[in-house]
C-alpha positions as CSV (number, residue, x, y, z in Angstrom):
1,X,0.0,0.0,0.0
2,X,0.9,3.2,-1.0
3,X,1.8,6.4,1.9
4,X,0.0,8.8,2.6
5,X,0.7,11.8,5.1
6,X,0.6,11.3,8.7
7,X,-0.4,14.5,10.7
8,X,-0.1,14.1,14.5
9,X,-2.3,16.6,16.5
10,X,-1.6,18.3,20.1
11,X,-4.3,19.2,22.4
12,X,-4.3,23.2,21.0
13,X,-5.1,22.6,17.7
14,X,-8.4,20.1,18.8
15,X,-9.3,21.5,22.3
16,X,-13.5,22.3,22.3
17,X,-14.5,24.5,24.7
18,X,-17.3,25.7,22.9
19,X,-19.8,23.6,20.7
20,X,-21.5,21.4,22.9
21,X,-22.4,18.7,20.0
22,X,-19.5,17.5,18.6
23,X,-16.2,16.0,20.5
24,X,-13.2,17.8,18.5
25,X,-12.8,21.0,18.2
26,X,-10.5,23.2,15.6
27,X,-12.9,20.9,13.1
28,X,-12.4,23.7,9.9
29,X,-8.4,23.0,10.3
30,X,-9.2,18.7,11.1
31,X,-11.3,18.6,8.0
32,X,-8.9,20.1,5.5
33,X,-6.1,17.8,6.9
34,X,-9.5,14.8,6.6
35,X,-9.0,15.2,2.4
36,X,-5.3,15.0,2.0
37,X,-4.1,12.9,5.4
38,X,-4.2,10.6,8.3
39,X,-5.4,12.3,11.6
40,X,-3.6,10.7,14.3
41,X,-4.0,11.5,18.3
42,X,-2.6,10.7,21.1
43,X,-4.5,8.7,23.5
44,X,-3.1,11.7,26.2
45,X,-4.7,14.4,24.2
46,X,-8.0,12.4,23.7
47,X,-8.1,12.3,27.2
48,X,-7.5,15.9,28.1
49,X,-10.6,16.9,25.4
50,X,-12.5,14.6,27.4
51,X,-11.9,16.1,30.3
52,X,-12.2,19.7,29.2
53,X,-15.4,19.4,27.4
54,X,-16.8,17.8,31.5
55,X,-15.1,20.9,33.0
56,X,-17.3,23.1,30.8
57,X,-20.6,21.0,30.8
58,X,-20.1,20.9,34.7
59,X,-19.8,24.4,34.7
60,X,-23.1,25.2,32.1
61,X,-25.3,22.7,33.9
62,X,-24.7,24.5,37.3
63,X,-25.5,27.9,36.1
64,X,-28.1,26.6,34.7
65,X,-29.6,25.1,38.0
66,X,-29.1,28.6,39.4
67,X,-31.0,31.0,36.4
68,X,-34.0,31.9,37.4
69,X,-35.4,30.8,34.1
70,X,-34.9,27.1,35.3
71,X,-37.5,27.7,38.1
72,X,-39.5,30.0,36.0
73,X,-40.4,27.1,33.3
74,X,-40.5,24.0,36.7
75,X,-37.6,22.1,35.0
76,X,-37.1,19.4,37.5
77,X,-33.8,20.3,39.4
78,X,-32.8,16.8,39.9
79,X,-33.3,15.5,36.2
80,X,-30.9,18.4,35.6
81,X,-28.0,17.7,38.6
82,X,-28.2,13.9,37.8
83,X,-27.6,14.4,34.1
84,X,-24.9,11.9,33.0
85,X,-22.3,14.0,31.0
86,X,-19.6,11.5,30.9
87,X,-22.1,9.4,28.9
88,X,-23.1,12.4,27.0
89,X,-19.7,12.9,26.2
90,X,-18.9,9.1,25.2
91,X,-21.8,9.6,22.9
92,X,-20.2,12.2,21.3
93,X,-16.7,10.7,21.3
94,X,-18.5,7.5,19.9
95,X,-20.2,9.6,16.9
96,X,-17.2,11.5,15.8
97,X,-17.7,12.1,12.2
98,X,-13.7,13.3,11.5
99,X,-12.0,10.4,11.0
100,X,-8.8,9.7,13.3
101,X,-6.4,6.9,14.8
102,X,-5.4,6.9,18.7
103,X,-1.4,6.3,19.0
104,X,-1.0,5.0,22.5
105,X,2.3,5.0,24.9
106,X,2.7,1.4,25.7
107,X,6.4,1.6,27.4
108,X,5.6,4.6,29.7
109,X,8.0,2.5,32.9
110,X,10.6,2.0,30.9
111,X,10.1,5.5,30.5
112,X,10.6,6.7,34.3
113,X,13.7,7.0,34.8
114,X,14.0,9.7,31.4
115,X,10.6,11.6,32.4
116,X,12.4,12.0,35.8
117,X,15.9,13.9,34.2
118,X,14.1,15.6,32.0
119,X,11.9,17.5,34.5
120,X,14.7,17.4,37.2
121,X,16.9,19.2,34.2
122,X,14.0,21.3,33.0
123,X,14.7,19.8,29.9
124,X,12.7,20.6,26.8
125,X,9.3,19.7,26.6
126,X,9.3,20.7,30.2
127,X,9.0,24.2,30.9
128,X,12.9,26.5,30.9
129,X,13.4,26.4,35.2
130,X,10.2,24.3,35.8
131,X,9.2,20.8,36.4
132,X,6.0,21.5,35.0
133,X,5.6,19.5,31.2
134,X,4.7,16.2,32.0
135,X,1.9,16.1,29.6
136,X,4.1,17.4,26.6
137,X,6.4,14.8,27.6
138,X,4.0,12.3,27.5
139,X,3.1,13.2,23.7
140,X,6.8,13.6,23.2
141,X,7.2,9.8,24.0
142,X,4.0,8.7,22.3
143,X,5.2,10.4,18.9
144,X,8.6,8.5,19.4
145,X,6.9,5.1,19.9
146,X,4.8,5.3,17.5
147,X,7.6,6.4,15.0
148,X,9.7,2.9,16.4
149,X,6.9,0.8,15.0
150,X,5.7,2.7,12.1
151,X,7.1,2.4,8.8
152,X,5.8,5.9,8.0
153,X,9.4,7.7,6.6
154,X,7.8,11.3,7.5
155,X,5.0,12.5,10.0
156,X,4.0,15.9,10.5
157,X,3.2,17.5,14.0
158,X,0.4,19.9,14.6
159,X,1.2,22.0,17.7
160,X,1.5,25.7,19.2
161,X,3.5,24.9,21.9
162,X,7.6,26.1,21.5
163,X,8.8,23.6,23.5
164,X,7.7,20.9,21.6
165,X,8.2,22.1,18.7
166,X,11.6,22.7,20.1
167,X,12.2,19.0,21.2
168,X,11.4,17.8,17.5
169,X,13.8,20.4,16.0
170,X,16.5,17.6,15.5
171,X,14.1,14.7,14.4
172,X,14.6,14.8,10.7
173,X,10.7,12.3,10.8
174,X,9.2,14.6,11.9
175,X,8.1,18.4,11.1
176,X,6.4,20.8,13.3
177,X,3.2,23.0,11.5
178,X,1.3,25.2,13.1
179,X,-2.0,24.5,10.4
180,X,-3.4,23.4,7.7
181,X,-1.7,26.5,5.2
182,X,1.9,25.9,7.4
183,X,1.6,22.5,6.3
184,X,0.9,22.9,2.5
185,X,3.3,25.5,2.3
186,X,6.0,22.8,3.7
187,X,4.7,20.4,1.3
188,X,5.5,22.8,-1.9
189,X,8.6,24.6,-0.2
190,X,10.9,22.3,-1.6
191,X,9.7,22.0,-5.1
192,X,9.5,26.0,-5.3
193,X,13.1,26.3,-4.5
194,X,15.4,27.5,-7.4
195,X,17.1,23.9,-7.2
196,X,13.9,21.9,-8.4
197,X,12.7,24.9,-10.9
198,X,16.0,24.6,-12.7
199,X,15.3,20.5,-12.9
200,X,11.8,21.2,-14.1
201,X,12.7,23.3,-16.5
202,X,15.3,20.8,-18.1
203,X,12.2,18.4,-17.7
204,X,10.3,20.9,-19.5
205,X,12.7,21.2,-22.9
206,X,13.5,24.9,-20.9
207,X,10.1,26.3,-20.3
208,X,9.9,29.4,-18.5
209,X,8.8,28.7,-15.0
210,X,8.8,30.3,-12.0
211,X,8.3,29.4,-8.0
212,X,4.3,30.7,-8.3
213,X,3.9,28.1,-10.8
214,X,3.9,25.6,-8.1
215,X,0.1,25.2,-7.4
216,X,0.0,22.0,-5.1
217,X,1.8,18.8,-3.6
218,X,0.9,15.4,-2.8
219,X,1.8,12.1,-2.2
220,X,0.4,9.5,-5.0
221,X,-0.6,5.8,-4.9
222,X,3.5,5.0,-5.2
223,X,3.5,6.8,-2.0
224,X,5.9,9.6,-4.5
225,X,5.6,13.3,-4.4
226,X,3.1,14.7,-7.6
227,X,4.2,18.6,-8.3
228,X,1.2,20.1,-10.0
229,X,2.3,22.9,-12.2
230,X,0.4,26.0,-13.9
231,X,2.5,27.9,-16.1
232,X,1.8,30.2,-18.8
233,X,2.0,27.5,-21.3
234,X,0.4,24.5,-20.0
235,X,-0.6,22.5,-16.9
236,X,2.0,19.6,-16.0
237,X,1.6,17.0,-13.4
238,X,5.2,15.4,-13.0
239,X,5.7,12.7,-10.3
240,X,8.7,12.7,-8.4
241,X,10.8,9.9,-5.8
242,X,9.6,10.6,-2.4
243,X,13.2,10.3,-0.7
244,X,15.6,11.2,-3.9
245,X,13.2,14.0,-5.3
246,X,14.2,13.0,-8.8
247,X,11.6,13.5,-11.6
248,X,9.9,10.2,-12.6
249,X,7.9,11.1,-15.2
250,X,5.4,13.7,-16.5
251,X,2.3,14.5,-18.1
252,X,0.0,17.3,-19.6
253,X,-2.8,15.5,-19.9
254,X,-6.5,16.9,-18.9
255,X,-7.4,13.7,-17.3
256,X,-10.1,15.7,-15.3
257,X,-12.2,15.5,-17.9
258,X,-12.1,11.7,-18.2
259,X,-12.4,11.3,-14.5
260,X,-15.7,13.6,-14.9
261,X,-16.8,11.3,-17.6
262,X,-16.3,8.4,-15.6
263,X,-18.1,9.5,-12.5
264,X,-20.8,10.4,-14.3
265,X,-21.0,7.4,-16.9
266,X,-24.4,6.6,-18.0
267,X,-23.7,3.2,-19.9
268,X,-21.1,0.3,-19.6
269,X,-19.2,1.3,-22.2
270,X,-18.5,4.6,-21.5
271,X,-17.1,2.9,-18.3
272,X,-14.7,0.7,-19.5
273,X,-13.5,3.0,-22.2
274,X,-12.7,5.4,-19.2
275,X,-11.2,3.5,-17.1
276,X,-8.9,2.2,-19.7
277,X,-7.9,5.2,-20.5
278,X,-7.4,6.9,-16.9
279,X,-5.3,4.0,-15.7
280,X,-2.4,5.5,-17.3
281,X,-2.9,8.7,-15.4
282,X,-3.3,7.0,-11.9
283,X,-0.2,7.9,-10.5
284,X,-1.2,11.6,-10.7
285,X,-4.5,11.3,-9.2
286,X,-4.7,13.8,-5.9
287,X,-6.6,12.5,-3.0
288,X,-9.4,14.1,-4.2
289,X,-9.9,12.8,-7.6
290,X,-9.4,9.1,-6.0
291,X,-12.2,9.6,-3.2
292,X,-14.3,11.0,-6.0
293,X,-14.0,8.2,-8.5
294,X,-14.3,5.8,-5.3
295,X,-17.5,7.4,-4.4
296,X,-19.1,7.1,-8.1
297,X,-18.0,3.2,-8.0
298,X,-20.1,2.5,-5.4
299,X,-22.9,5.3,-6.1
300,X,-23.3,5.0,-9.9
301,X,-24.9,1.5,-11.2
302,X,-23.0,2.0,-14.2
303,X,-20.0,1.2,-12.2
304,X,-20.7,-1.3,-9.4
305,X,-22.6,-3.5,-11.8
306,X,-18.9,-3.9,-13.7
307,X,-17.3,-4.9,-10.2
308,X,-16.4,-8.4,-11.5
309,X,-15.2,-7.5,-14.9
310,X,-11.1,-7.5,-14.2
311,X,-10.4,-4.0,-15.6
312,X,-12.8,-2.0,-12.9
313,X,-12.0,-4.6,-10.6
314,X,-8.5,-3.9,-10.8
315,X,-8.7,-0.5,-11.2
316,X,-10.8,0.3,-8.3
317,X,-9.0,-2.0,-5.9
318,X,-5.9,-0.2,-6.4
319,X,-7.2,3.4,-6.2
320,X,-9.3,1.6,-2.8
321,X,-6.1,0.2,-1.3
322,X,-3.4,3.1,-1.6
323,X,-5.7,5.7,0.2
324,X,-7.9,3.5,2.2
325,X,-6.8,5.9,5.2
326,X,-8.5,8.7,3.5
327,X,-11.9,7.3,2.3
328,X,-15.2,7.9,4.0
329,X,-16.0,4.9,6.0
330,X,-19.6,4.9,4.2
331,X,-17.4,4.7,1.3
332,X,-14.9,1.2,2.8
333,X,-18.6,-0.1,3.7
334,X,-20.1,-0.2,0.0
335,X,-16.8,-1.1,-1.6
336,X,-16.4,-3.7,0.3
337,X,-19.7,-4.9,-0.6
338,X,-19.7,-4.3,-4.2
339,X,-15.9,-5.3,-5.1
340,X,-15.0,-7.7,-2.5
């Protein structure tokens, strides 16, 4: 299976203090990074959203006991003081609709002894002449085991904190962002750097290009970099190595239009005769384009009803299999039934 980005979040970039229906917070930021990425949490963060939302609920449903509306309309005191909000909360945790993995810390007492120096040293994440960081520690170590027994080659690190972000500052796996534009920025810094432009351009039989020409990054089914480029001339997708960042090979093709056909086929035909001729293009396809043919395969008759023949099979399956980690799990649920 092909890689996609792993984005790790801390507890200032989810905390939800204010809507009382849903369990993460920051969700704008969490469903930009949805499209493109894994959302990953650790189990320590989880918890302290947990506990923040019951500090605040706590706190509504007692001032609420004391407004004098409460007595006004007879609401029954007691149905409100012996409302369960850790099950309210549960529910909501339960009915999460971003999607996201919990990373645990599993070898916290082997751990001990370094949580100990490190806040008898005031080392970073603990606080500069302070013991106090134990929870930023805690994520610290989480991120680390997790990298131990991931095969992921690169994570990224969502956090405002500068002590974390200062601990990381040597970890060449992993890259501290502040959001969702600090990330795609990061993603396209490279490839806008007069180093790659000059390669592109060779690529390019010398085409005028310039760093603005670099429209957008992401990883492909190969689990390589695509570099999407709009210049004055043409649009060029060119997929490049994920760890040597040489150019593997290129296109300015308008497959969007056959992806459009394809998602909206009205008759067998058409459906083959698409996919044939997209299959060449896959390893360009952004996240997007895959989730949307995925959705039309198990959406549009035209499609699912071909699930056996070997060239939609095939074709599906691997667009299904490099981003499962990205599809909507009504999405897994269908395709599972229709192509498994």
């Amino acid at each position: 299976m092909a890689s996609t980005d792993k984005v790790i979040f801390d507890t200032n970039a989810i905390r939800n203090e204010g809507s009382p229906d849903t369990f993460l917070g920051g969700r704008s930021e969490l469903k930009k990074f949805e499209k493109v990425a894994s959302i990953l949490i650790p189990e320590i963060v989880i918890e302290e959203v947990r506990n923040q939302k019951r500090k605040i609920l706590v706190s509504k449903r007692d001032s609420f006991v004391q407004n004098i509306f409460h007595k006004i309309r007879n609401i029954d005191e007691n149905e409100t003081k012996n409302f369960d909000i850790d099950d309210f909360i549960s529910v909501l945790e339960q009915s999460e609709e971003i999607n996201y993995s919990v990373i645990k810390l599993t070898d916290y007492v082997a751990l001990l002894p370094e949580f100990k120096s490190m806040a008898l040293s005031n080392s970073v994440p603990f606080e500069k002449d302070s013991d106090k960081g134990f929870k930023d520690a805690y994520i610290y170590f989480t991120i680390l085991e997790y990298l131990k027994t991931s095969e992921d080659r690169f994570t990224y690190f969502v956090t405002k904190d500068s002590r974390l972000k200062e601990v990381f500052e040597c970890n060449p796996r992993v890259q501290v962002i502040t959001d969702f534009d600090d990330f795609e920025e990061y993603r396209a810094g490279y490839f806008r750097e007069d180093y790659f432009i000059d390669k592109m351009k060779a690529d390019l039989d010398n085409e005028i290009l310039i760093p603005e020409d670099v429209s957008d990054v992401w990883l492909n089914i190969n689990g390589n970099w695509v570099v999407k480029i709009i210049s004055e001339e043409s649009t060029y997708f060119i997929e490049v190595d994920f760890a040597t960042k040489e150019i593997i090979t290129k296109t300015s093709k308008n497959f969007a239009k056959g992806i459009e056909m394809l998602v909206s086929s009205g008759n067998f035909q058409t459906t083959h005769t698409c996919v044939d001729k997209l299959t060449e293009y896959m390893p360009f396809f952004s996240d997007e384009d895959i989730v949307n043919i995925l959705e039309s395969a198990v959406r549009n008759n035209q499609i699912y009803w071909l699930a056996s023949d070997e060239d939609v099979k095939v074709f599906v399956k691997t667009l299904f299999e490099s981003k499962i980690g990205n599809v909507p799990e009504e999405i897994v649920v269908d395709y599972k039934n229709y192509y498994e």
